[in-house]
mmCIF file of the N, C-alpha and C atoms, coordinates in Angstrom:
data_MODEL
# 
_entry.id   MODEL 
# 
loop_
_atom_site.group_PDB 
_atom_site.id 
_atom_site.type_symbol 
_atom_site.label_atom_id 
_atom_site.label_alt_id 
_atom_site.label_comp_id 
_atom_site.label_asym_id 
_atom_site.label_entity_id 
_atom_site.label_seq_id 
_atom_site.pdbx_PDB_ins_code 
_atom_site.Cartn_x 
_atom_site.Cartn_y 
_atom_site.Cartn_z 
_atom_site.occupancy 
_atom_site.B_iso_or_equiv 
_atom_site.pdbx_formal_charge 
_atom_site.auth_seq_id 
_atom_site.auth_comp_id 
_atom_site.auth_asym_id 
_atom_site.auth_atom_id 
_atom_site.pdbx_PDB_model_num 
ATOM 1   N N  . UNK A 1 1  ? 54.353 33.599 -40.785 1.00 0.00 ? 1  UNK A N  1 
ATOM 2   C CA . UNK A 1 1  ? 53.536 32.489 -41.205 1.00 0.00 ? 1  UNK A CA 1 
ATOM 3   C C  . UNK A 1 1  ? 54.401 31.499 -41.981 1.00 0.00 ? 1  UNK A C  1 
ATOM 4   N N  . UNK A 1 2  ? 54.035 30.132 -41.935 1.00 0.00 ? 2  UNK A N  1 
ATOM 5   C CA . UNK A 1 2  ? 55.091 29.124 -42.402 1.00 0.00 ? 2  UNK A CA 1 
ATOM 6   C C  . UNK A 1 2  ? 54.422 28.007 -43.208 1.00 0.00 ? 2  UNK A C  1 
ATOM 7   N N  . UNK A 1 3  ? 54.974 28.394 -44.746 1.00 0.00 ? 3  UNK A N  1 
ATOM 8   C CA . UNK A 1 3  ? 54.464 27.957 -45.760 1.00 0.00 ? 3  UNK A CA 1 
ATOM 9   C C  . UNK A 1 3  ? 54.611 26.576 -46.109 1.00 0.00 ? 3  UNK A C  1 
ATOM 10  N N  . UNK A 1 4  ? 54.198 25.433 -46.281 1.00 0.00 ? 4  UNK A N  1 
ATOM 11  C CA . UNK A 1 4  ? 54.701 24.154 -46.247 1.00 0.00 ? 4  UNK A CA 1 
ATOM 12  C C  . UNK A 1 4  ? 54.193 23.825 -47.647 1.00 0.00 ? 4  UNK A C  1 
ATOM 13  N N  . UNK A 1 5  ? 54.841 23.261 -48.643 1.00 0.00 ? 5  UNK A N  1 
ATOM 14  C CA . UNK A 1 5  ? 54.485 22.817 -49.869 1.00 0.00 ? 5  UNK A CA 1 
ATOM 15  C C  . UNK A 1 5  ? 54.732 21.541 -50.134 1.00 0.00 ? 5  UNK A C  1 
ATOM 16  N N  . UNK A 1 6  ? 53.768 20.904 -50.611 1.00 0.00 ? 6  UNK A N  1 
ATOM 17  C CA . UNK A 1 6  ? 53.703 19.590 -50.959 1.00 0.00 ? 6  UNK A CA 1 
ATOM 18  C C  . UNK A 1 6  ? 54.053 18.828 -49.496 1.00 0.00 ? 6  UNK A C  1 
ATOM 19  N N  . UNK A 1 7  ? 54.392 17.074 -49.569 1.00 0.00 ? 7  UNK A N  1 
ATOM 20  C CA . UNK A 1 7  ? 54.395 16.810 -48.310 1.00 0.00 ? 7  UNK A CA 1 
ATOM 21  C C  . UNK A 1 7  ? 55.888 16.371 -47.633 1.00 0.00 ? 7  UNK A C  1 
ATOM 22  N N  . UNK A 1 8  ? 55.595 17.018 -46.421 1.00 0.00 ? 8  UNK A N  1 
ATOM 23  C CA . UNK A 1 8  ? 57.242 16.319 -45.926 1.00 0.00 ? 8  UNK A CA 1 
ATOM 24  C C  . UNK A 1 8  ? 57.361 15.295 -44.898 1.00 0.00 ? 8  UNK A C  1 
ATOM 25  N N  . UNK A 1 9  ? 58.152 14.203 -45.073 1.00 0.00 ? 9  UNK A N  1 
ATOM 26  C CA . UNK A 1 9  ? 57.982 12.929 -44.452 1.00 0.00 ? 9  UNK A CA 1 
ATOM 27  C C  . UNK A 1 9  ? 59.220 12.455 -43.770 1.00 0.00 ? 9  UNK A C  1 
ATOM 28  N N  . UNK A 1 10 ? 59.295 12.523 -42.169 1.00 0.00 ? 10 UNK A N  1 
ATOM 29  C CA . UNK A 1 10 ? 60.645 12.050 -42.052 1.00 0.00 ? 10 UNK A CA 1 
ATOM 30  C C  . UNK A 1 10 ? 60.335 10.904 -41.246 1.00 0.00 ? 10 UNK A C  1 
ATOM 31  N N  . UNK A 1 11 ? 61.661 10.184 -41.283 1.00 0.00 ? 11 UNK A N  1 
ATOM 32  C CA . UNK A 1 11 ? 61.677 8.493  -41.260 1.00 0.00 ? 11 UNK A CA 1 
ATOM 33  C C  . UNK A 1 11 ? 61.873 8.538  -40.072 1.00 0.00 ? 11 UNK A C  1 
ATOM 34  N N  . UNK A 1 12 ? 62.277 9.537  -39.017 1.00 0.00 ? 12 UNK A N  1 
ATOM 35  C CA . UNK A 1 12 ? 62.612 9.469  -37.350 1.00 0.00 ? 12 UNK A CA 1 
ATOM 36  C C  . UNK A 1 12 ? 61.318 9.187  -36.881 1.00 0.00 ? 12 UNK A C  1 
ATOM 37  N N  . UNK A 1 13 ? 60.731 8.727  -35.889 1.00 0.00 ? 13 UNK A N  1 
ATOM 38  C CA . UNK A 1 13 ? 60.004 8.918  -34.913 1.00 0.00 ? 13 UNK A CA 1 
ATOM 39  C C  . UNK A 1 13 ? 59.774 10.257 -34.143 1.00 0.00 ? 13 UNK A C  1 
ATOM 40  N N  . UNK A 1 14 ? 59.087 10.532 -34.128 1.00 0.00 ? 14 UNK A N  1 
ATOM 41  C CA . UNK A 1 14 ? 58.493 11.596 -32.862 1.00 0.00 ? 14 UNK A CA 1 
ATOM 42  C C  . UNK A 1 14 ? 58.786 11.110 -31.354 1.00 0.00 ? 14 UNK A C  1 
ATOM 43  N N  . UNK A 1 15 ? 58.693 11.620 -30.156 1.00 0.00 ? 15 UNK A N  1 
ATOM 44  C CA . UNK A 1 15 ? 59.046 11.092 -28.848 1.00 0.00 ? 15 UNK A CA 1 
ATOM 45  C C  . UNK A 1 15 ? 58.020 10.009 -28.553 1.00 0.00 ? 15 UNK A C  1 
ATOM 46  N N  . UNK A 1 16 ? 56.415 10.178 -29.746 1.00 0.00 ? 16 UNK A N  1 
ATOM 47  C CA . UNK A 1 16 ? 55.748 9.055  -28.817 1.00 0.00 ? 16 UNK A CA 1 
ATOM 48  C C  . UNK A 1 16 ? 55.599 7.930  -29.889 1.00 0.00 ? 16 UNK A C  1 
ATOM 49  N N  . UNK A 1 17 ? 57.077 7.943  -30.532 1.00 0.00 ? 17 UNK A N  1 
ATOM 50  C CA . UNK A 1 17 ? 56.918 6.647  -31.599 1.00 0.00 ? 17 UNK A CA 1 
ATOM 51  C C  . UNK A 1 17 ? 56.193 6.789  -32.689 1.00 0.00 ? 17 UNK A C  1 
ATOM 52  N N  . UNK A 1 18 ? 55.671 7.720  -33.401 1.00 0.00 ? 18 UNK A N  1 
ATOM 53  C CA . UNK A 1 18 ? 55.249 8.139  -34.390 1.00 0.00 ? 18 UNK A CA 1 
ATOM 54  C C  . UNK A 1 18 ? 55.756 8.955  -35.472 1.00 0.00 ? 18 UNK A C  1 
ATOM 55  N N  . UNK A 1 19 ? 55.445 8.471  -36.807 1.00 0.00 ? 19 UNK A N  1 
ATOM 56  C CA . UNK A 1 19 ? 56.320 8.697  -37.949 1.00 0.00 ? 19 UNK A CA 1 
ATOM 57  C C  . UNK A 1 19 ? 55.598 10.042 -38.386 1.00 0.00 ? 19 UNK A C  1 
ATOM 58  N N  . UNK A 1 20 ? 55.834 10.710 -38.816 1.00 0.00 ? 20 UNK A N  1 
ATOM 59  C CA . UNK A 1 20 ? 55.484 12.507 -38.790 1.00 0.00 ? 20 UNK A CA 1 
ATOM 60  C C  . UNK A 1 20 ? 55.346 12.918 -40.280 1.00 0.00 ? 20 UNK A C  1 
ATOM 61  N N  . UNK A 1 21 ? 54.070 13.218 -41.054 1.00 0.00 ? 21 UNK A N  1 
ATOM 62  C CA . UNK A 1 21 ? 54.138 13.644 -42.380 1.00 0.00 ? 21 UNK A CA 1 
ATOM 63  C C  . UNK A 1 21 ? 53.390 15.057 -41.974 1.00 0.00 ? 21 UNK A C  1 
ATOM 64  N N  . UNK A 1 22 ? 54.000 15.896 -42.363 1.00 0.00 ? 22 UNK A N  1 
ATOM 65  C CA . UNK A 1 22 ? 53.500 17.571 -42.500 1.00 0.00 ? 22 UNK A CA 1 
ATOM 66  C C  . UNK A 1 22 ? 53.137 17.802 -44.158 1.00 0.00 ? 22 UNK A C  1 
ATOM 67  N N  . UNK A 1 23 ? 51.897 18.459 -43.779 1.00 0.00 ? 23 UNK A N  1 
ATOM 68  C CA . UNK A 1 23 ? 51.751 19.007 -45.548 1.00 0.00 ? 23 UNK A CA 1 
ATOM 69  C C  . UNK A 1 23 ? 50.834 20.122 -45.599 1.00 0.00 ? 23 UNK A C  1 
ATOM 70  N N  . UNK A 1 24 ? 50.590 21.086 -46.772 1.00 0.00 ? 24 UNK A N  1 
ATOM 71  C CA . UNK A 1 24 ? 49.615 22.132 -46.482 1.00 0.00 ? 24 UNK A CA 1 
ATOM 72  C C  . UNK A 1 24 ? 48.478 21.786 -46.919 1.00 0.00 ? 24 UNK A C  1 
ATOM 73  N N  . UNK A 1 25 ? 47.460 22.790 -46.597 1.00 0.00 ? 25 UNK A N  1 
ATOM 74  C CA . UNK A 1 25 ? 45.765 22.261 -46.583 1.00 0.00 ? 25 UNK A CA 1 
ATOM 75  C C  . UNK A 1 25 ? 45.795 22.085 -47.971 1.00 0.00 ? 25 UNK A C  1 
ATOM 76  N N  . UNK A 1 26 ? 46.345 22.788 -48.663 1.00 0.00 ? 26 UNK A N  1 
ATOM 77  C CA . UNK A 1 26 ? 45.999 21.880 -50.218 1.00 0.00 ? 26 UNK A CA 1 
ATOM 78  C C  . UNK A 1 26 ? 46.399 21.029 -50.725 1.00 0.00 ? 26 UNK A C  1 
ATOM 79  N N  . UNK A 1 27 ? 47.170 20.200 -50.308 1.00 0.00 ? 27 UNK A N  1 
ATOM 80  C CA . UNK A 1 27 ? 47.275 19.106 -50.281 1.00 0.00 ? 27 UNK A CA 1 
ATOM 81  C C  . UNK A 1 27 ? 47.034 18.122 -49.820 1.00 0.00 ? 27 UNK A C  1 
ATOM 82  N N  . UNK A 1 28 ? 46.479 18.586 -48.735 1.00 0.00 ? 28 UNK A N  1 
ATOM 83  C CA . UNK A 1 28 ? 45.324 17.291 -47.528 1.00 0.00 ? 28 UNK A CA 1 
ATOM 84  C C  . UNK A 1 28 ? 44.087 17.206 -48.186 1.00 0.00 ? 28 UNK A C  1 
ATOM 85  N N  . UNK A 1 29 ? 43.668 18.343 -49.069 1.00 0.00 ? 29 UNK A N  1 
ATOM 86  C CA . UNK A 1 29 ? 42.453 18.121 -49.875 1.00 0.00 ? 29 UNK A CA 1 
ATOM 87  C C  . UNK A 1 29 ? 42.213 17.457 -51.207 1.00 0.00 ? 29 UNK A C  1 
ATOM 88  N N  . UNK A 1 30 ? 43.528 17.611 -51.817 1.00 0.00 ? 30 UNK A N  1 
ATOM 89  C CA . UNK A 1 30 ? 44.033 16.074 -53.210 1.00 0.00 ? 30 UNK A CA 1 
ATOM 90  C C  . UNK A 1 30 ? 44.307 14.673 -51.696 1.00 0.00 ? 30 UNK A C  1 
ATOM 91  N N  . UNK A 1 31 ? 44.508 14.555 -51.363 1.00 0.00 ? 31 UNK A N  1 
ATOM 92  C CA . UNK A 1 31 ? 45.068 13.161 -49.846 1.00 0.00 ? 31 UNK A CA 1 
ATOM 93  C C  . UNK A 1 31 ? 43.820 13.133 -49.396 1.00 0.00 ? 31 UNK A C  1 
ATOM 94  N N  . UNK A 1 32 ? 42.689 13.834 -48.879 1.00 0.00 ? 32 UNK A N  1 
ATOM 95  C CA . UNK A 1 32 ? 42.090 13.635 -47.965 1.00 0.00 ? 32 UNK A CA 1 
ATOM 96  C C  . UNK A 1 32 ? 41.170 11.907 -48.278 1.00 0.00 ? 32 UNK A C  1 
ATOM 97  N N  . UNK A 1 33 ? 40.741 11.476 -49.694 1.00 0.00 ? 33 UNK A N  1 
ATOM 98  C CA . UNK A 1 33 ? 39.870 10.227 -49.970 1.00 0.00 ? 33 UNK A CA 1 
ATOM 99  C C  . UNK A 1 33 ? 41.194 9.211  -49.708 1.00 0.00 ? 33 UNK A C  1 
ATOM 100 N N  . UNK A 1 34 ? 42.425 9.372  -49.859 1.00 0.00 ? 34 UNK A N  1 
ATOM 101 C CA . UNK A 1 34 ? 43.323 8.700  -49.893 1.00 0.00 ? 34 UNK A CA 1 
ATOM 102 C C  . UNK A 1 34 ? 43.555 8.424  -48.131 1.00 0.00 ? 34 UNK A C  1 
ATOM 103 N N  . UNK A 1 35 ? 43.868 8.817  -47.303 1.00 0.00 ? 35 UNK A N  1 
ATOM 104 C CA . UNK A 1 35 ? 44.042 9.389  -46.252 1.00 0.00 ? 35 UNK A CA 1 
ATOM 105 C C  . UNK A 1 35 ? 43.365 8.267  -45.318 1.00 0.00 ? 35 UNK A C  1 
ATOM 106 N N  . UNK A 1 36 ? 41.786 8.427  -45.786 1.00 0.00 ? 36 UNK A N  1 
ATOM 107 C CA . UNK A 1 36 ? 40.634 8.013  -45.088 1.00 0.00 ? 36 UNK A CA 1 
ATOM 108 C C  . UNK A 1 36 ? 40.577 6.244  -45.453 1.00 0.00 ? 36 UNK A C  1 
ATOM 109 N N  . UNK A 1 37 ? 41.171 6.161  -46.452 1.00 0.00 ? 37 UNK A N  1 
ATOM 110 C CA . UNK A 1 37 ? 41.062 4.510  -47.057 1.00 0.00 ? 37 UNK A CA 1 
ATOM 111 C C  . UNK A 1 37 ? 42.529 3.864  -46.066 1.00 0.00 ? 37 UNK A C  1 
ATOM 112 N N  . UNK A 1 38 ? 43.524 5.034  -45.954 1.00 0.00 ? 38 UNK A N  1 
ATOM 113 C CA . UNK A 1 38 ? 43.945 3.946  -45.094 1.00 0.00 ? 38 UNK A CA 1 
ATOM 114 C C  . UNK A 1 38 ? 44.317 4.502  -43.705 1.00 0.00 ? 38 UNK A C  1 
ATOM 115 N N  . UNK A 1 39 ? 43.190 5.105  -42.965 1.00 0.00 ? 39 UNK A N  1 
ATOM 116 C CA . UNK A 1 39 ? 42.891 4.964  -41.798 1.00 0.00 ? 39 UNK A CA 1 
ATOM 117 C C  . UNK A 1 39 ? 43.844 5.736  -41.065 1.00 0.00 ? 39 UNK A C  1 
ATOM 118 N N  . UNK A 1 40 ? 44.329 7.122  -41.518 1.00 0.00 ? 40 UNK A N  1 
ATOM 119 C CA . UNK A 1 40 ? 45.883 8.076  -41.287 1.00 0.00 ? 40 UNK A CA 1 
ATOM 120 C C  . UNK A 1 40 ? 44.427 9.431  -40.709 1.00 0.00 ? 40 UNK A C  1 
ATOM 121 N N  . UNK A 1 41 ? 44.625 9.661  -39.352 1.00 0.00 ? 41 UNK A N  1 
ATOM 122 C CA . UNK A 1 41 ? 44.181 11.145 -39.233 1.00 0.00 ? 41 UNK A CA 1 
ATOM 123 C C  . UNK A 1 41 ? 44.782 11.969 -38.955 1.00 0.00 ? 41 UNK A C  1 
ATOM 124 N N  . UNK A 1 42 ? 44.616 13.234 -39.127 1.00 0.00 ? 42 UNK A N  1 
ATOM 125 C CA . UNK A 1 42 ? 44.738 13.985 -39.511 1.00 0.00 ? 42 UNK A CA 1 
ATOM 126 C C  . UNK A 1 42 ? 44.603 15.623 -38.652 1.00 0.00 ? 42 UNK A C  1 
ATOM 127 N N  . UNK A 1 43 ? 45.969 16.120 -38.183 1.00 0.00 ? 43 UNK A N  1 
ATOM 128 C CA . UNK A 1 43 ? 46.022 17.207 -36.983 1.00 0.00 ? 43 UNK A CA 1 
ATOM 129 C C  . UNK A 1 43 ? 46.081 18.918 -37.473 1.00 0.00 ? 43 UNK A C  1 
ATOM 130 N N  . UNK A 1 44 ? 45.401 19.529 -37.371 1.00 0.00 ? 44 UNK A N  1 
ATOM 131 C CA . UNK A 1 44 ? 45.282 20.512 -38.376 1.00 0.00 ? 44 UNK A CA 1 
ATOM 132 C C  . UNK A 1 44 ? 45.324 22.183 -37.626 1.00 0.00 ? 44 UNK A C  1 
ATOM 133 N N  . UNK A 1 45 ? 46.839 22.583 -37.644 1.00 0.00 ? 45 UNK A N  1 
ATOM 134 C CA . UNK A 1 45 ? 47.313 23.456 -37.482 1.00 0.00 ? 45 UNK A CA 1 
ATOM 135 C C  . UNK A 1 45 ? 47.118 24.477 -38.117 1.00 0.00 ? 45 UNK A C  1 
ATOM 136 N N  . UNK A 1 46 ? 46.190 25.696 -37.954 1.00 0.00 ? 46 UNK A N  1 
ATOM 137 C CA . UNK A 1 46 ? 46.359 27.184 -39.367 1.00 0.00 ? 46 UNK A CA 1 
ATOM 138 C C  . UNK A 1 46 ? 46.207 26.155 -40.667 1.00 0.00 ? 46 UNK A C  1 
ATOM 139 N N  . UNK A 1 47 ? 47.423 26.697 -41.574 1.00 0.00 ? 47 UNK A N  1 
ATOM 140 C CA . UNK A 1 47 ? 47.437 26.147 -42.850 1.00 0.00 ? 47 UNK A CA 1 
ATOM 141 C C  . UNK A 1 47 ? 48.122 25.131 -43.064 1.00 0.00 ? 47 UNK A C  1 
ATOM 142 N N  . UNK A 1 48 ? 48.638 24.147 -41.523 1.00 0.00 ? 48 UNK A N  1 
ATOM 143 C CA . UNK A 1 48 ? 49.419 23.018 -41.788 1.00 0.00 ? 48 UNK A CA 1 
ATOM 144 C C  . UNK A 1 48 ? 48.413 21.883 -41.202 1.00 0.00 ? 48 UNK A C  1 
ATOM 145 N N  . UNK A 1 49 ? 48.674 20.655 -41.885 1.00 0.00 ? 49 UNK A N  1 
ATOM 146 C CA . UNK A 1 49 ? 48.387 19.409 -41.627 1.00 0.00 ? 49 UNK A CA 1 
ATOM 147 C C  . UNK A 1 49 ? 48.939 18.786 -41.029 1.00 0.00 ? 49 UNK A C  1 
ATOM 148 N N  . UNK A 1 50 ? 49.463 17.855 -40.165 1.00 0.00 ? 50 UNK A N  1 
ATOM 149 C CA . UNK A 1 50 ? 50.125 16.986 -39.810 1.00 0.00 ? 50 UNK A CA 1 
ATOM 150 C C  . UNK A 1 50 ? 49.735 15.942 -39.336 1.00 0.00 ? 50 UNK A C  1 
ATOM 151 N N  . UNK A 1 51 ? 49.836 14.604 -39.811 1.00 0.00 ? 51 UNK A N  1 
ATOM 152 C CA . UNK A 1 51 ? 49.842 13.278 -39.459 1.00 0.00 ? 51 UNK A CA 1 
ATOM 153 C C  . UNK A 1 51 ? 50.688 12.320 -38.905 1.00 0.00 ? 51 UNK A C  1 
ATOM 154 N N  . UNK A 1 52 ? 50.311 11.616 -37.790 1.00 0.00 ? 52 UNK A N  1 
ATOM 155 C CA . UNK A 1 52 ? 51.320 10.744 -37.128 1.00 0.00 ? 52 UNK A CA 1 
ATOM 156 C C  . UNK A 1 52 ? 50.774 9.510  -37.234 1.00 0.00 ? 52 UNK A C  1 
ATOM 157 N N  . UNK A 1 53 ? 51.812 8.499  -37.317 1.00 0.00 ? 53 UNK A N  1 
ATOM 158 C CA . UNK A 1 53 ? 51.048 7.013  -37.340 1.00 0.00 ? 53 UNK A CA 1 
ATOM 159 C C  . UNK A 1 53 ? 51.968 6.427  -36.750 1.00 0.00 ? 53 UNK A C  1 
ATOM 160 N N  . UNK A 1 54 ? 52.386 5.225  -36.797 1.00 0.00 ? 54 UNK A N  1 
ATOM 161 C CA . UNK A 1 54 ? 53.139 4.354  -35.839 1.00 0.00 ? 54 UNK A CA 1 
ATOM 162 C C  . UNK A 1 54 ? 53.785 3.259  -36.818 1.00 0.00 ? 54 UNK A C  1 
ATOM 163 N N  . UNK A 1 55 ? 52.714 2.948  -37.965 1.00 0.00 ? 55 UNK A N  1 
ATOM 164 C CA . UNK A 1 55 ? 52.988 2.233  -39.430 1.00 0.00 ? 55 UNK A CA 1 
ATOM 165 C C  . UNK A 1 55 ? 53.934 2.970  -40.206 1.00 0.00 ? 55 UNK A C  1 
ATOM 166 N N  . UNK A 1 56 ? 55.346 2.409  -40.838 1.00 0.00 ? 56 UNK A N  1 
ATOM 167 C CA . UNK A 1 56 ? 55.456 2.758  -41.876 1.00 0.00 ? 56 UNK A CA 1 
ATOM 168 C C  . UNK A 1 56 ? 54.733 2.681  -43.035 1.00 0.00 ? 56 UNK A C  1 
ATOM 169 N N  . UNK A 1 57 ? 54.378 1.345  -42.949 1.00 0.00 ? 57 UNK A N  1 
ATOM 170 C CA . UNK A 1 57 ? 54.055 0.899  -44.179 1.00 0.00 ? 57 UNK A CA 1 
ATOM 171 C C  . UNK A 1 57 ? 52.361 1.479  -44.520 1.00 0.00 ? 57 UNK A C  1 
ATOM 172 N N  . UNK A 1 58 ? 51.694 2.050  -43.570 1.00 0.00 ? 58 UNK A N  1 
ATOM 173 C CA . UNK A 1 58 ? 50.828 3.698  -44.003 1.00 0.00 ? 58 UNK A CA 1 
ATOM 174 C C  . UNK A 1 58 ? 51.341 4.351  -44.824 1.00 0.00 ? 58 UNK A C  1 
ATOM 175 N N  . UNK A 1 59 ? 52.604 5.060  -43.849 1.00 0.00 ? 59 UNK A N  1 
ATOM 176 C CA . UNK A 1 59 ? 52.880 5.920  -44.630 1.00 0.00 ? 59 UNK A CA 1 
ATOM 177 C C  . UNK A 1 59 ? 53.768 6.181  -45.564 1.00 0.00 ? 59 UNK A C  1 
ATOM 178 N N  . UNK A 1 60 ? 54.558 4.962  -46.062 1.00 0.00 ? 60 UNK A N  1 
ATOM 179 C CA . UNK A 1 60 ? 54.945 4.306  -47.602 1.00 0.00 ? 60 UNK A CA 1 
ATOM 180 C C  . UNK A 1 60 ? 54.182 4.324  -48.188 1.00 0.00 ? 60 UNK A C  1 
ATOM 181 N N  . UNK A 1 61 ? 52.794 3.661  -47.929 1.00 0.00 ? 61 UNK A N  1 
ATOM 182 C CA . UNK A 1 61 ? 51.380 3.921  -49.128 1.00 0.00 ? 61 UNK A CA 1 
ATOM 183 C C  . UNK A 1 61 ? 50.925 5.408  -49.473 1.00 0.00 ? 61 UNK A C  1 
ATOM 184 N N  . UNK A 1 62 ? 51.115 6.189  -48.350 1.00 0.00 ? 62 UNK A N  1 
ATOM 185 C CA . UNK A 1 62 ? 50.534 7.332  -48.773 1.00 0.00 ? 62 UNK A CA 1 
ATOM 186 C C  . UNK A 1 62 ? 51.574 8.557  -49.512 1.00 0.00 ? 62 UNK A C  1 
ATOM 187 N N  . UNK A 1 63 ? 52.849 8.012  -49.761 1.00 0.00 ? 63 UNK A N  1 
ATOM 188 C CA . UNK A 1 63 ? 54.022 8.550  -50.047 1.00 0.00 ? 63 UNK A CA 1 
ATOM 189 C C  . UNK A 1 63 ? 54.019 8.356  -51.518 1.00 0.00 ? 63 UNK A C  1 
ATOM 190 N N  . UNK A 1 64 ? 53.516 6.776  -51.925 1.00 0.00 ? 64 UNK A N  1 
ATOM 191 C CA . UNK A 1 64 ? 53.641 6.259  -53.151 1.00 0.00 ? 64 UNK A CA 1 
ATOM 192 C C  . UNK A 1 64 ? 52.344 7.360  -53.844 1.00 0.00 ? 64 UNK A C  1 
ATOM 193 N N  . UNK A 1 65 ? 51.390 6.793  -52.928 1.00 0.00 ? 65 UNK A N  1 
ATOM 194 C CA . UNK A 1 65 ? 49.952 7.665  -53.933 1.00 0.00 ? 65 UNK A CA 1 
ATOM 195 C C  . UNK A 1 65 ? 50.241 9.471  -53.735 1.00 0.00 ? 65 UNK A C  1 
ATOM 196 N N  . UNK A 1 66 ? 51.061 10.118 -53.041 1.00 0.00 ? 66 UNK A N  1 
ATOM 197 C CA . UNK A 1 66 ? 51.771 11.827 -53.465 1.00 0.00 ? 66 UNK A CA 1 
ATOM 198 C C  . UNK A 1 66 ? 52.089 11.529 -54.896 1.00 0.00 ? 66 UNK A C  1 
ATOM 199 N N  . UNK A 1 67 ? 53.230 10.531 -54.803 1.00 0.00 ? 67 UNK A N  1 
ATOM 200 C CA . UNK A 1 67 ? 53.967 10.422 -55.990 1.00 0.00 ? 67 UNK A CA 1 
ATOM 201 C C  . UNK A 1 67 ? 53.380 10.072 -56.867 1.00 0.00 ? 67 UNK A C  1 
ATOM 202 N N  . UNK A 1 68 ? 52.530 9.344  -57.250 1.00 0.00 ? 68 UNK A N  1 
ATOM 203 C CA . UNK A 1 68 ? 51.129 9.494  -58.227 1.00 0.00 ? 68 UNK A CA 1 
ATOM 204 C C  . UNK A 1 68 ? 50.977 10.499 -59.009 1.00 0.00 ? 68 UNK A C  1 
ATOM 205 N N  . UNK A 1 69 ? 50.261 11.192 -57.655 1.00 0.00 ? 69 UNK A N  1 
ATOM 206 C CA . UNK A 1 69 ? 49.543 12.080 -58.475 1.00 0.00 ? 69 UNK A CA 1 
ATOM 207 C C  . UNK A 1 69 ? 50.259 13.558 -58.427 1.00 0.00 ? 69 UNK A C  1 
ATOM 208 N N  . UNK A 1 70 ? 51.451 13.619 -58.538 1.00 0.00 ? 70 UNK A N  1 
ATOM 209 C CA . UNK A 1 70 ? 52.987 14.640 -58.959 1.00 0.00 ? 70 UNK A CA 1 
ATOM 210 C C  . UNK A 1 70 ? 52.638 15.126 -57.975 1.00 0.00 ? 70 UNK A C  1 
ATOM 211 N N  . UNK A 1 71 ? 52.592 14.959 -56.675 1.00 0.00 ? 71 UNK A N  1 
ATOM 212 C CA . UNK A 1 71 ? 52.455 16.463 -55.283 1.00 0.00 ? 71 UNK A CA 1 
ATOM 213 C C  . UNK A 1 71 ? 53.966 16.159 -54.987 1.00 0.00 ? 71 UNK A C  1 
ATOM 214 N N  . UNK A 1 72 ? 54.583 17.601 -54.685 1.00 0.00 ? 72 UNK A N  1 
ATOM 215 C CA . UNK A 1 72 ? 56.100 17.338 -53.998 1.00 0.00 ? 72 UNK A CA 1 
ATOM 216 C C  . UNK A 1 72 ? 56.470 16.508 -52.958 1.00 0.00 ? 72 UNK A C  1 
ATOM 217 N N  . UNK A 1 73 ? 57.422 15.878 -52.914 1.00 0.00 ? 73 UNK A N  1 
ATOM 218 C CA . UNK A 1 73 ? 57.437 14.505 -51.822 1.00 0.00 ? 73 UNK A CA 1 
ATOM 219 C C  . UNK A 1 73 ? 59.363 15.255 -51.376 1.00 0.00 ? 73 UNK A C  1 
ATOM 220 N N  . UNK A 1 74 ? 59.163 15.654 -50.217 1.00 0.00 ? 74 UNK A N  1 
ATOM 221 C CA . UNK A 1 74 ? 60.480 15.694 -49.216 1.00 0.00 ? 74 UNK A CA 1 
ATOM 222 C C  . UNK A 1 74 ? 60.417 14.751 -48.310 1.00 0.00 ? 74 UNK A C  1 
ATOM 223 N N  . UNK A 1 75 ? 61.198 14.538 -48.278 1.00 0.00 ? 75 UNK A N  1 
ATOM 224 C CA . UNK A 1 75 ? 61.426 13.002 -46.765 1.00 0.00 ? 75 UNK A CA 1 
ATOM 225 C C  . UNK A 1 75 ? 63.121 12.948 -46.574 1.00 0.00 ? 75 UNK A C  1 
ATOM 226 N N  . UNK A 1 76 ? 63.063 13.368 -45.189 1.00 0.00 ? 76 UNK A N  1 
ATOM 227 C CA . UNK A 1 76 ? 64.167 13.237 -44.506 1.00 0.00 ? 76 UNK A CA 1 
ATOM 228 C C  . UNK A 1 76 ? 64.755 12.086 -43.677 1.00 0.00 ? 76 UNK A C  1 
# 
């Protein structure tokens, strides 16, 4: 089983052009009102989350509001 803590964000693209944030369910549940305001859904593996968008600038906003509210922020 594969434990993911806090959220991890890398700046590559995925193959279909999408920017890739992984995080665990407890942390999609502090994100989830955040999440929904700016329009990021949400793919939900076991105990992992994962979100793809096409915007950085989503998911710069939702990177800033982790960092807020102290959740671990990795980004590769």
């Amino acid at each position: 089983m594969v434990r993911v803590r806090g959220v991890n964000v890398s700046r590559r693209k995925d193959p279909e052009g999408n920017y890739v944030v992984v995080m665990d369910i407890e942390t999609y549940e502090l994100l989830e009102p955040s999440l929904s305001k700016l329009g990021l859904n949400a793919e939900f593996m076991g105990n992992v989350v994962i979100i793809r968008d096409r915007s950085w600038s989503r998911i710069n906003k939702l990177m800033n509001i982790a960092r807020e509210l102290g959740i671990n922020l990795n980004e590769d």
